[in-house]
C-alpha positions as CSV (number, residue, x, y, z in Angstrom):
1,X,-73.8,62.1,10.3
2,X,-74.5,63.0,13.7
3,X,-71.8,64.3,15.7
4,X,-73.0,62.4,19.1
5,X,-73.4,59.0,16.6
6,X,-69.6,59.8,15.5
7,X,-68.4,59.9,19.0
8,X,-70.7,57.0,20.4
9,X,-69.2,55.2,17.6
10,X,-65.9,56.0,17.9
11,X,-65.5,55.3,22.2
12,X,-66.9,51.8,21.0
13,X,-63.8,51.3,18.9
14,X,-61.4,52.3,20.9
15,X,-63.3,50.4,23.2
16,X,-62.8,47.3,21.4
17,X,-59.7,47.9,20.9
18,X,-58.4,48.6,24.0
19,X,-60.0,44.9,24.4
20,X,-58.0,43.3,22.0
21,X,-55.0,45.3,23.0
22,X,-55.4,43.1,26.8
23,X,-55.9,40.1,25.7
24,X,-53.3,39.8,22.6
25,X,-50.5,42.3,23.8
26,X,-49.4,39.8,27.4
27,X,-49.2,36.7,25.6
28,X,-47.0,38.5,22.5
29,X,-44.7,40.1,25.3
30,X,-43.8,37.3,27.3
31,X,-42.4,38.5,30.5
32,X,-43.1,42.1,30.7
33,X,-46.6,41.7,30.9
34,X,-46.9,44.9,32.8
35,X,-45.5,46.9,30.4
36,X,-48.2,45.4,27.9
37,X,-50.6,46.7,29.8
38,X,-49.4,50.2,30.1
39,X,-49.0,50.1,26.1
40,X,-52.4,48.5,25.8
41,X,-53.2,52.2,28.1
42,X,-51.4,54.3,26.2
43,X,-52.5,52.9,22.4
44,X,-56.0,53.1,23.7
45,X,-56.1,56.7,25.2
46,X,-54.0,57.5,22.0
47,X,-56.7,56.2,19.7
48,X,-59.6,57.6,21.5
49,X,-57.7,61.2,21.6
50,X,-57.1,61.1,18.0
51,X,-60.5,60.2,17.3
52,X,-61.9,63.0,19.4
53,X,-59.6,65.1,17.1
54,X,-61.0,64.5,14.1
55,X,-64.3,64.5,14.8
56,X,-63.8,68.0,16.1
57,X,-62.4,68.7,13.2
58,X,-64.9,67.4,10.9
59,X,-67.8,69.2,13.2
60,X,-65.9,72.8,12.8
């Protein structure tokens, strides 16, 4: 597969994800809704960094 498909594909995921994350992660942590965001952040940029990792690694 195309490597620019992969990683078009991939930044949509995390994309949605990060989504979900916003919505779901405030109402589950009830009172430290700002510490569900900055999860939400860090699960995202985690996700998106580890895909970017393996698609290098797949490319190589």
């Amino acid at each position: 597969m195309n490597q620019r498909v992969l990683e078009v594909l991939a930044a949509l995921g995390c994309l949605v994800l990060f989504i979900i994350l916003l919505v779901m992660l405030p109402s589950l942590m009830a009172g430290v809704e700002g510490l569900a965001y900055v999860m939400a952040l860090v699960v995202f940029i985690a996700a998106l960094g580890t895909a970017g990792y393996m698609i290098d690694k797949v490319a190589a």
